[in-house]
C-alpha positions in Angstrom: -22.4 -2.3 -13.3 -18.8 -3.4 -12.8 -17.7 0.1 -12.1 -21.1 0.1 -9.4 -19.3 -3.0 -7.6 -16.1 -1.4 -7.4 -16.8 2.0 -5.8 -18.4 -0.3 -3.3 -15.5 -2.8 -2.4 -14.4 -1.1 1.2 -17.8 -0.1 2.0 -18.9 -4.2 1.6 -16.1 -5.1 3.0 -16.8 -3.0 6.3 -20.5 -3.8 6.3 -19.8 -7.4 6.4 -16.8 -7.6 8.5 -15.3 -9.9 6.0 -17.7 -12.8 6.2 -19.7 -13.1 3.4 -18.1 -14.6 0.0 -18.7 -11.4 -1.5 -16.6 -9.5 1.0 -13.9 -11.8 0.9 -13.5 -11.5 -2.8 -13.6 -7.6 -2.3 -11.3 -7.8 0.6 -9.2 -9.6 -1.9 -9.4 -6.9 -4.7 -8.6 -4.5 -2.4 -5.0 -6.3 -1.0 -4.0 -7.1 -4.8 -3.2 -3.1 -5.2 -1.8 -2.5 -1.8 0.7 -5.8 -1.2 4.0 -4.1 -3.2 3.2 -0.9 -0.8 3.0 -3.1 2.6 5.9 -5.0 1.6 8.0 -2.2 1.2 7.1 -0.7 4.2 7.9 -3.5 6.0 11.2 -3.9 4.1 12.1 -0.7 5.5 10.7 -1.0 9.1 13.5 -4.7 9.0 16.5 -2.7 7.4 15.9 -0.1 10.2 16.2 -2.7 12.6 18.9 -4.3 11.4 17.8 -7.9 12.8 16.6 -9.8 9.4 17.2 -11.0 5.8 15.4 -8.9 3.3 13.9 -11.9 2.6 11.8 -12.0 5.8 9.9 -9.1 4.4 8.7 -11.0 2.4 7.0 -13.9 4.7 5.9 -11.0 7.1 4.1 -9.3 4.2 2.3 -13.1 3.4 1.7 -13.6 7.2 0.0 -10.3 7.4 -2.1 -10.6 4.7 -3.0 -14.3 5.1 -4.0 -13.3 8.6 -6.1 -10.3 7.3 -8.0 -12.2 4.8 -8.9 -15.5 7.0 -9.0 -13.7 10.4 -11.5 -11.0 11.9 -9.1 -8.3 12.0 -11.9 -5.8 10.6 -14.2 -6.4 13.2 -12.7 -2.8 14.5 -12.7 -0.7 11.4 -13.8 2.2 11.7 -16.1 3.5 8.9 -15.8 7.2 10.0 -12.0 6.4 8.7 -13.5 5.6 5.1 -10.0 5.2 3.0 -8.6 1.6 3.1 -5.7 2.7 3.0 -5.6 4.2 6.6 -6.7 1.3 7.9 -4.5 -0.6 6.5 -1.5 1.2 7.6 -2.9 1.0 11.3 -3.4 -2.9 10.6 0.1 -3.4 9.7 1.9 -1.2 12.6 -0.1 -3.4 14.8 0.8 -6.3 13.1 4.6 -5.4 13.1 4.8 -4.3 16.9 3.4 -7.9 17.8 6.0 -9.4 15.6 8.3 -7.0 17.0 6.9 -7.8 21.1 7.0 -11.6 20.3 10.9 -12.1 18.9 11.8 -9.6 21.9 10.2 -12.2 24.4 11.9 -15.0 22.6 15.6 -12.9 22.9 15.0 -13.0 26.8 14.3 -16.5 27.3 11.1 -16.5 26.6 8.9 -18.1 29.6 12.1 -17.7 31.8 12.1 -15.3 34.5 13.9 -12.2 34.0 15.1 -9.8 36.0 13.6 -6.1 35.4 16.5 -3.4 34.2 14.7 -1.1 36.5 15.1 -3.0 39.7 18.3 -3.8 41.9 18.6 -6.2 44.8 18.3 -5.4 48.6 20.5 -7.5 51.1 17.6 -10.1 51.2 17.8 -10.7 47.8 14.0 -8.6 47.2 14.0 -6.9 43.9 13.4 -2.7 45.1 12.8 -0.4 42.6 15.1 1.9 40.7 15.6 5.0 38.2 13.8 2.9 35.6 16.1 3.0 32.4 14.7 3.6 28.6 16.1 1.4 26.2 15.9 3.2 22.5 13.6 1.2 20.2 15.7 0.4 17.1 12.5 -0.5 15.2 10.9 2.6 14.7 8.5 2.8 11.5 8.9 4.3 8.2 6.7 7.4 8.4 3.7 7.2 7.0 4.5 9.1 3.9 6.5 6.5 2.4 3.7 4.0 2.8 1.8 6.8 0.9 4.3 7.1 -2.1 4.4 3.6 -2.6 0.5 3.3 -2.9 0.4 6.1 -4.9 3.7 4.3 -7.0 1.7 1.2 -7.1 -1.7 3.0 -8.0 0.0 4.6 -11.1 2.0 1.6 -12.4 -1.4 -0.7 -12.3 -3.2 1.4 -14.0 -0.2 1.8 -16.9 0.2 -2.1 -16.6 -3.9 -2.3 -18.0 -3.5 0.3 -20.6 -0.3 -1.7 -21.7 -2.7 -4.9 -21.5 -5.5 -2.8 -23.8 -2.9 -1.7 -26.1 -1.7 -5.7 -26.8 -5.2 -6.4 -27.4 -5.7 -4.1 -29.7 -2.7 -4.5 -31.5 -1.5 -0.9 -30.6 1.5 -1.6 -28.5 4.4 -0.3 -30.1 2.2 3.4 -30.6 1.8 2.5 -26.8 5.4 2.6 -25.4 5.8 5.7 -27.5 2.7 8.0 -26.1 3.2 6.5 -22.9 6.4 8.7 -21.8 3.8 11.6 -21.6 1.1 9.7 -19.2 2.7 11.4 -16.1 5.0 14.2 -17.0 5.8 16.0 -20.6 8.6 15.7 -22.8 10.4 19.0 -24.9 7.8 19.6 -27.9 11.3 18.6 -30.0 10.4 15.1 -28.8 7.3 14.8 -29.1 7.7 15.9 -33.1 10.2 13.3 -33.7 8.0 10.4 -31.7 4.7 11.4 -33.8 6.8 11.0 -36.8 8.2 7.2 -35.8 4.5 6.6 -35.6 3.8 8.0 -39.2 1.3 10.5 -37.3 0.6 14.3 -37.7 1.0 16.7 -34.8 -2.5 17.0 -34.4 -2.9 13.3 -34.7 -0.4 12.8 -32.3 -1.7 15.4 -29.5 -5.3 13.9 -29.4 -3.6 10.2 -29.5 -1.8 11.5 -26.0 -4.8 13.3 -24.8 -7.4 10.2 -25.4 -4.4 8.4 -23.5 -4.5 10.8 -20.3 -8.2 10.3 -20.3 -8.3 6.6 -20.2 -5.1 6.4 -17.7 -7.0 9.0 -15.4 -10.5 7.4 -15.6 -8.9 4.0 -14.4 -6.6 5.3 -11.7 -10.2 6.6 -10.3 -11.6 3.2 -10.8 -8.9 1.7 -8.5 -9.3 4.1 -5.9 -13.0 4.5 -6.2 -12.6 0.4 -4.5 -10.6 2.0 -1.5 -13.0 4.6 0.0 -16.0 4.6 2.0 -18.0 7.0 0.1 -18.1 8.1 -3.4 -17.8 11.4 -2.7 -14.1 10.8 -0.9 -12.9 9.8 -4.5 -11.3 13.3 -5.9 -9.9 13.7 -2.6 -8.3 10.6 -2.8 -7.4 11.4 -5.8 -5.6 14.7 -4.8 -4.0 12.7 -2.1 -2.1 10.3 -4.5 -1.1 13.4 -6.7 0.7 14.9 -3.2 2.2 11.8 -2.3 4.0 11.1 -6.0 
């Protein structure tokens, strides 16, 4: 049932435009995974700019999402976009270039009238028109990639975080931070002799302990992304998706 819920998160969310209690608490669910990645990206899109504190990042990444949850900013999803994650990444270049629009209006006086780089004076004092001039936009954004890789980063380190929270309860964590050095990539077979033997296990012990490992790490980074997509069926695509992007 739980699992039910959660392959349906974006697709409640979208159908309800945020209003009902249900899709806020999805909406919710949804933001928990992707605020490291957003944060990021907006870390990068101020260093690039060279105009704020790295701190600032930090209270854009809070405005953003406060407005996202409490606002209607998903009244223009687009379903035939299923992946939350594209919209999101649209939501937040929007965002930003309105930040980005508002501090430039506040640089030039703000409601003060200002006199258009592209115009010159006649003898009247009438503003005529010139070779208009293009200023070079220091805050370009991070590709989109980058977003990607921290999702994917973020993804991967969530679901480690909950098998580390399985393994406490269970009593299992020191066997834990052992296997879990061969979650994502594999260590010599020298290693892995000597770390089944600080666990008092046998080879074959130890190779089914990793494997059972794999499957649980897999099945709950397909959980998380399951809550992120439109349609079940975009799930293994998805899935592929975050294996490019790592």
């Amino acid at each position: 049932m739980s699992h039910r819920f959660q392959t349906t998160h974006w697709t409640q969310v979208v159908a309800a435009r945020g209003e009902s209690p249900e899709a806020k608490d999805a909406l919710r669910s949804l933001c928990e995974t992707y605020y490291s990645p957003v944060e990021l990206f907006v870390q990068r899109y101020i260093t690039a700019g060279a105009s704020k504190s790295s701190n600032d990042s930090r209270d854009l990444t809070h405005e953003f999402f406060a407005k996202l949850l409490e606002g209607r900013s998903l009244d223009n999803a687009d379903r035939t976009r299923g992946r939350f994650r594209c919209y999101l990444l649209g939501a937040v270049k929007h965002f930003l270039a309105d930040h980005r629009d508002r501090e430039h209006t506040l640089k030039r006086g703000g409601g003060q009238h200002i006199q258009s780089l592209s115009a010159s004076r006649d003898a009247s004092g009438n503003e005529t028109p010139t070779t208009s001039l293009e200023v070079a936009d220091p805050h370009g954004f991070p590709p989109d990639s980058y977003f990607d890789r921290q999702w994917a980063l973020a993804v991967v380190q969530q679901a480690i975080d909950t098998l580390r929270s399985e393994a406490e309860s269970n009593g299992d964590l020191v066997k834990f931070e052992v296997l879990q050095q061969w979650l994502v990539t594999p260590s010599s077979h020298d290693t892995a002799v000597d770390a089944a033997r600080s666990l008092d296990m046998s080879d074959g012990a130890f190779k089914v302990a990793i494997h059972r490992l794999r499957k649980r790490f897999r099945h709950i980074v397909v959980a998380r992304i399951s809550t992120t997509v439109d349609d079940p069926v975009e799930v293994q695509d998805e899935l592929n998706y975050l294996i490019n992007a790592m």
